[in-house]
Every structure is written in C-alpha cells, then in structure tokens.
C-alpha positions in Angstrom: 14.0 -75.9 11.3 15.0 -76.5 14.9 12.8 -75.2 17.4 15.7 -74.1 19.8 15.9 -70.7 19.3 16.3 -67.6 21.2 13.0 -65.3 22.2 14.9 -62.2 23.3 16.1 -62.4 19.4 13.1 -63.0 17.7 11.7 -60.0 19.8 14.6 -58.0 18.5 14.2 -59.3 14.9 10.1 -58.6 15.2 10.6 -54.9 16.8 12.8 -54.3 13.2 10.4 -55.7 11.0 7.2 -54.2 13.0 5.2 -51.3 10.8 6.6 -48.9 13.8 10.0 -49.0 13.3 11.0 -46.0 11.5 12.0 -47.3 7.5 9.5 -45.5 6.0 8.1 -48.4 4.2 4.4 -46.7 4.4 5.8 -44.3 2.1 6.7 -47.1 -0.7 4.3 -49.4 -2.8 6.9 -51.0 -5.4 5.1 -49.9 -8.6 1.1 -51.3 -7.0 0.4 -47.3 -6.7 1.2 -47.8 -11.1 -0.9 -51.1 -11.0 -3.9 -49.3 -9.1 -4.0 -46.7 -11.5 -4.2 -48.4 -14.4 -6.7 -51.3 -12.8 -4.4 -54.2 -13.6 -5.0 -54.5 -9.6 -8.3 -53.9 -8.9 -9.8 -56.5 -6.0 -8.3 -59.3 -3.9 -7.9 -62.0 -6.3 -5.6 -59.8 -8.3 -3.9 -58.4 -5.5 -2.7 -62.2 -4.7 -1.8 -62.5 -8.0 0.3 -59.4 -8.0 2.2 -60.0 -5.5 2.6 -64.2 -5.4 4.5 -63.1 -8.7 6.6 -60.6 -7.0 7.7 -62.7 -4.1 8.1 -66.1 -6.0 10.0 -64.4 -9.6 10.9 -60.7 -8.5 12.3 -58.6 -5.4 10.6 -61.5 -3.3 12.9 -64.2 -4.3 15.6 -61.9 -4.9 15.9 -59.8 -1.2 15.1 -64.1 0.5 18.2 -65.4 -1.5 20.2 -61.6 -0.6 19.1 -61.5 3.2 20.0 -65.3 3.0 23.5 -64.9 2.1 24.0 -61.8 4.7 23.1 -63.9 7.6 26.1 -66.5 6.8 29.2 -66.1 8.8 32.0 -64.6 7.0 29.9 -63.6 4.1 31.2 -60.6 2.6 28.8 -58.3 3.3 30.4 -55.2 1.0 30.0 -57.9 -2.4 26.2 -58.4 -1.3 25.9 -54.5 -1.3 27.5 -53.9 -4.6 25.0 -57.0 -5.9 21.8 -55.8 -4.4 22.3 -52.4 -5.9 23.4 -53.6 -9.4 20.4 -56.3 -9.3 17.8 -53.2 -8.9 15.8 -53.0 -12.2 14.9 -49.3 -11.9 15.7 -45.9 -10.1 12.7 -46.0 -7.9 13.6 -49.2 -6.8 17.1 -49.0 -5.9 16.3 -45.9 -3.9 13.2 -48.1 -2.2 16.1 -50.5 -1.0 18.8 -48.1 -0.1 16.5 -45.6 2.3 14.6 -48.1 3.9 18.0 -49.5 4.6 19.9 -47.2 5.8 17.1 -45.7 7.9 16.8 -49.7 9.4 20.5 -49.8 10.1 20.8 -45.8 11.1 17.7 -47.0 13.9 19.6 -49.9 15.0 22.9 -48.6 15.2 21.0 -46.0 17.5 19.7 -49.3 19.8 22.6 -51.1 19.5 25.3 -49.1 19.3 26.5 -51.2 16.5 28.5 -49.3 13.5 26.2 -49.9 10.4 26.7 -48.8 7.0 23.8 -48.0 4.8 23.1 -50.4 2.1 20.2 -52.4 0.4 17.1 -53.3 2.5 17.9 -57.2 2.9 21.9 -57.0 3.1 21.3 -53.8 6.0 19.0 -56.6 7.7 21.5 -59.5 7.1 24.6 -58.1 8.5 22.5 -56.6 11.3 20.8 -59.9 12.3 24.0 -62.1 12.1 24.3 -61.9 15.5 20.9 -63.1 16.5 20.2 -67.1 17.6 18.2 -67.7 15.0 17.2 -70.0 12.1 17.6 -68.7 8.7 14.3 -69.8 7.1 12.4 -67.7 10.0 14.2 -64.1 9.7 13.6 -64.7 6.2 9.8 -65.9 6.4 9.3 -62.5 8.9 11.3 -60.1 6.4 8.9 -61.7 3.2 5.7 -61.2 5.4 6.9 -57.6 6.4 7.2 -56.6 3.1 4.2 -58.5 1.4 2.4 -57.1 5.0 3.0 -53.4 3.6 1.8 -54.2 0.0 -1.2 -55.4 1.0 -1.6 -52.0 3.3 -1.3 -50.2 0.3 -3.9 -52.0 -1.7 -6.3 -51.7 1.6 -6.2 -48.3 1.0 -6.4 -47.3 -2.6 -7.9 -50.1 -4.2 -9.7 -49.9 -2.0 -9.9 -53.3 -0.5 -11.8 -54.1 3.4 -9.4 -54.8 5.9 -10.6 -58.1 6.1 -10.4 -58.7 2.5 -6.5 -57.8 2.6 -5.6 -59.7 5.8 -6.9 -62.7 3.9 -5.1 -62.1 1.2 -1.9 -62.3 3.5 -3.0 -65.4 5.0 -3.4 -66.7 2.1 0.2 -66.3 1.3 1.6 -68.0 4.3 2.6 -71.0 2.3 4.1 -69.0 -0.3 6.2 -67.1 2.6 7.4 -70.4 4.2 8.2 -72.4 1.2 9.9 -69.6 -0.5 12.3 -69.1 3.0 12.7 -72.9 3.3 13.6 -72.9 -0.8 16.4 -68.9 -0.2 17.8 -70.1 2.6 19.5 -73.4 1.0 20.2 -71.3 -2.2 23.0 -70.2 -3.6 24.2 -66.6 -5.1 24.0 -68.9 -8.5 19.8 -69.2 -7.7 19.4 -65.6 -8.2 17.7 -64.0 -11.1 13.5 -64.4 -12.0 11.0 -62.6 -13.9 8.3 -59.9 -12.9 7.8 -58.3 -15.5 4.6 -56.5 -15.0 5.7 -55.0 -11.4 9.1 -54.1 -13.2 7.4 -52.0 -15.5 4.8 -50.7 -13.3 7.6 -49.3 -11.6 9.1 -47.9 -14.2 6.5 -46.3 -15.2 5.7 -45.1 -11.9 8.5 -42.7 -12.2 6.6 -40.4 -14.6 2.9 -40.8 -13.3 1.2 -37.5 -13.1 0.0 -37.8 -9.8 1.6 -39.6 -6.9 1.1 -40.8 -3.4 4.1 -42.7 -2.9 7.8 -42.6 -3.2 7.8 -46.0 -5.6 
C-alpha cells in the first residue's frame, strides 16, 4: 500500500464510517441479539469467534470483495446493486444493508451534493468513495473495523461484556481486518461466496424471536 495518500479524504471516509454519522447501525446486530439469547455468545472468547467467522466466510468477506469492486473505475455500479441484494441470505439482512445504505448515501448526498441512489451498505459506500485519493485495502480495512466496531458494541451491552473486554476483542482482530482488505481488494467477483452458517441462521431466526431489541 502506498503511503501517498490524501488526509482531507481519509477524514471524509472516517466522518462516514464514524458511530455518529446517521446509518443507524446501533439499531442492527446481524443475528448476535439471536446468538445472545440462546448463549452460543456468551463472553469474549466466543464473541471473537463469532465474528472472525463472519468477517473471514460471511457478510465480512462478502461487503470487502463488494465495496472492493465499487471503488474501481468504470465498475458498474447498478450490477453490484442487483448482486449485493440477491447475495443477502435472509429478509432481515437485506433490509440491514439497504437502510443503512441509503441513509449513508441520503447523508452524503446532503454533504456533498452528489446524486446517490440507495443501495446495499458496501456498493452505497463504493460508488460514494470512488472519488476519494485513496488506497483500496484502507477504505476497506476502515469499513470491516466499522462494522466489526458495532458488533462488538452490541455484545458490550447485552452479553454483557466490560468495555475493556470488547475493545480487546477488536484489537485482537486487527490482523484479521488488514489481511482480509489486503486479500478483497485483489479479488475478483469470481472470489465471492463463503460459509457462516451459524450467523445465517441466527438471523433467521431472529426474525421470529419473541422479544427484540434490534432491527436484525
């Protein structure tokens, strides 16, 4: 990665990532809400299990190789869309993806004055960060840690897990972040696909839980 890059951009690309920006991410926790419930998550040494599976076989993966192929010039951003949706495993999910992205591209069309459409979480980020001078592998490695960062805010508060306890657990996964952008943005459409099963169901499942905090 090239160490030329520009710092007005990565203060854009950190303000749309940052826990304030209005996406409503708070109010999603990708089937872990399911996995609290029925204890399959229950301390920080399961919570780094849970979700080192997610982000190296499941939406992890999936949104680094998505997000990937968005930031490429001339990439046809309306195929990506129609992908992302149709790669969604569950209701919950695709409406996780296609609110959080239209409220991310609704915000920055307000900045910006940009025309964005609404689409899926990592494809609304792609075509919005396009223009920005910077490398791949770091928008991606911030959008992993964003979304892996709002997991483990979940988990700190109905596991319930110290503070300290789940900003370990995100250190921890710094490697996984930075390997796994490194690995998505080199990769092809063809590297798609993975296996999580566990958080698939859990959101599935979700969707009929008697009692519910969040959206997902």
């Amino acid at each position: 990665m090239s160490d030329a890059f520009s710092h007005a951009d990565l203060l854009s690309l950190t303000q749309w990532l940052s826990p304030a920006f209005p996406t409503g991410a708070f109010a999603y926790s990708h089937g872990l809400e399911r996995a609290i419930a029925t204890q399959s998550l229950r301390d920080a040494a399961t919570l780094e299990d849970w979700l080192t599976g997610i982000l190296l076989h499941g939406a992890g993966w999936q949104d680094a190789v998505l997000l990937s192929q968005a930031l490429t010039p001339g990439a046809d951003i309306d195929a990506l869309d129609d992908l992302a949706r149709a790669l969604a495993p569950s209701a919950e999910r695709l409406k996780e993806t296609l609110d959080q992205g239209a409220a991310l591209a609704r915000t920055i069309a307000g900045i910006t004055g940009r025309n964005l459409l609404t689409r899926p979480l990592p494809v609304a980020l792609g075509e919005a960060a396009q223009g920005l001078d910077l490398p791949k592998p770091m928008v991606i490695s911030l959008y992993l840690q964003g979304f892996a960062s709002n997991l483990v805010t979940v988990a700190v508060r109905h596991v319930p897990l110290g503070q300290t306890e789940g900003q370990t657990v995100l250190a921890q996964l710094a490697p996984v972040l930075t390997a796994l952008a490194e690995s998505a943005a080199e990769a092809t459409l063809d590297d798609l696909g993975g296996a999580a099963l566990a958080a698939d169901l859990a959101a599935f499942e979700h969707e009929t839980q008697d009692v519910r905090i969040f959206r997902t």
